[in-house]
N, C-alpha and C positions, 0 to 999 in steps of 0.2 A: 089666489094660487089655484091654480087646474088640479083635478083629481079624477081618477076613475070614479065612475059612478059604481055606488053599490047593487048590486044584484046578481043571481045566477048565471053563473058562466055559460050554462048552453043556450039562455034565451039570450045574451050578448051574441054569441057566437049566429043565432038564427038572424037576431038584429042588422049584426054586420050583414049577412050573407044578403037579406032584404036590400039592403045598401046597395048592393053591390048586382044585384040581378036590374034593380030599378036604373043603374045608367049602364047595363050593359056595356057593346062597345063604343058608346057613346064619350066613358072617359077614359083616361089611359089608367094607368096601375097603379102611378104614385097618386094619382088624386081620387081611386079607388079607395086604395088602405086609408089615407090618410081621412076622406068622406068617413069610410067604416066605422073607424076609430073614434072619431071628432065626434061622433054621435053617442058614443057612448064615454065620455069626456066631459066632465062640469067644467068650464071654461068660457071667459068671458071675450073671447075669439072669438070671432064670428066664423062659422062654415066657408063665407067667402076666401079668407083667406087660404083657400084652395087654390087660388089663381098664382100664387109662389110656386108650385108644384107642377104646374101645367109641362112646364118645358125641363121636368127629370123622365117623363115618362120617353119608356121606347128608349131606355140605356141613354139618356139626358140627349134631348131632343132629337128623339127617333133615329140616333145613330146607330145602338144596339154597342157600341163602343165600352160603354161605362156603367156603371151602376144601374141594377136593375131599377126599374121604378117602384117596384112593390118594395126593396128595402130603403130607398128611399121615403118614401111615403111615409113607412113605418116608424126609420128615424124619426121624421115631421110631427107625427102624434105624440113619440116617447119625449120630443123635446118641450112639447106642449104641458107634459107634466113634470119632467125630471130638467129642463134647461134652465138658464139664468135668465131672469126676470129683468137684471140691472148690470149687465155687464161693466166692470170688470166684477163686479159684485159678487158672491154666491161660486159655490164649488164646481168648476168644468168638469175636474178630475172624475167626481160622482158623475156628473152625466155622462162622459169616455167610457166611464165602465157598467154603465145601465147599457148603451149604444154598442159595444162593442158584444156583450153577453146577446144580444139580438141578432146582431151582425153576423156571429161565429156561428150560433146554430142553425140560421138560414144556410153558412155555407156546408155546417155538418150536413144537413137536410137534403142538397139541393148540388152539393160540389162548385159550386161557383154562386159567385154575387155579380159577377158581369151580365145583360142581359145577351148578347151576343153568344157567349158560352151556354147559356139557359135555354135559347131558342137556334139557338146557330144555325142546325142541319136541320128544321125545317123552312128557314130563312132561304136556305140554297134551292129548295125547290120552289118552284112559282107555278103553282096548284090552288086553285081551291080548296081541296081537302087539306093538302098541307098549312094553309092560311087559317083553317079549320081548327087544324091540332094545335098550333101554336097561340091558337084564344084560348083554346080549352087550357092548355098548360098553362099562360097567362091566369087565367083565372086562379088554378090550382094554387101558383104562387102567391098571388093577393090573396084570399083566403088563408092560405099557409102564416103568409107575413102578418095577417089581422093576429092570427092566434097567437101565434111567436108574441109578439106584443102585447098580449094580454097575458100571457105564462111570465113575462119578463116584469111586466108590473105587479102581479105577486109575488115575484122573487123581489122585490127591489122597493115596495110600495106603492100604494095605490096614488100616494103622495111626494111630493119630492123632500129629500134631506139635505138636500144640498142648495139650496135658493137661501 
């Protein structure tokens, strides 16, 4: 079974951040968080299994349409510890409402979980600088989303109840 590793919240939070400056824009958001996360995860997943994730990033495959990829991502890590192991097996319901308590406060945070809504009007301009702002805010998100994710597994356990 996957669990949060234990230790200090803000050497996590630097962890992550490490993560995440080292593939810069190299990866997109959902396999940012979900890198971030994964590493600080005891979990017998391998990191590769990052490649599931490739094509949510960029509002699921750079449409900007649909789901951000940083709460995508995010999901991906939280299912890593609170999902079903043996499907039909083990309680969804628990993991609906660990994913949904995630979900909700990104959108309390953030007013939208679309990435299109998220970045929209700097999308309309084709700028550099505007191209600029919208990684910077990217970023803000995935680090946002790593944290959400770590606030959501102390509420909820570092371990699943529901497998």
């Amino acid at each position: 079974m996957a669990r949060l590793k234990s230790g200090d919240r803000k050497q996590q939070l630097r962890d992550a951040e490490a993560v995440q400056a080292a593939h810069g824009d190299r990866s997109n958001c959902a396999e940012r968080v979900f890198l971030s996360l994964h590493g600080l995860i005891e979990t017998d997943i391998p990191a590769e299994a990052v490649c599931m994730l490739t094509g949510l990033g960029g509002g699921v495959g750079g449409t900007r349409e649909n789901i951000c990829g940083a709460v995508s991502g995010g999901l991906a890590a939280l299912g890593l510890v609170h999902g079903r192991l043996h499907p039909p097996e083990g309680d969804r319901l628990w993991t609906y409402e660990v994913c949904r308590d995630f979900v909700s406060r990104f959108q309390t945070a953030f007013g939208a979980t679309v990435c299109g809504e998220l970045v929209g009007d700097l999308l309309r301009q084709a700028t550099a600088e505007a191209e600029e702002q919208r990684k910077a805010r990217c970023r803000q998100y995935t680090l946002t989303a790593v944290r959400m994710c770590l606030e959501t597994l102390d509420r909820y356990g570092p371990a699943s109840l529901g497998k």
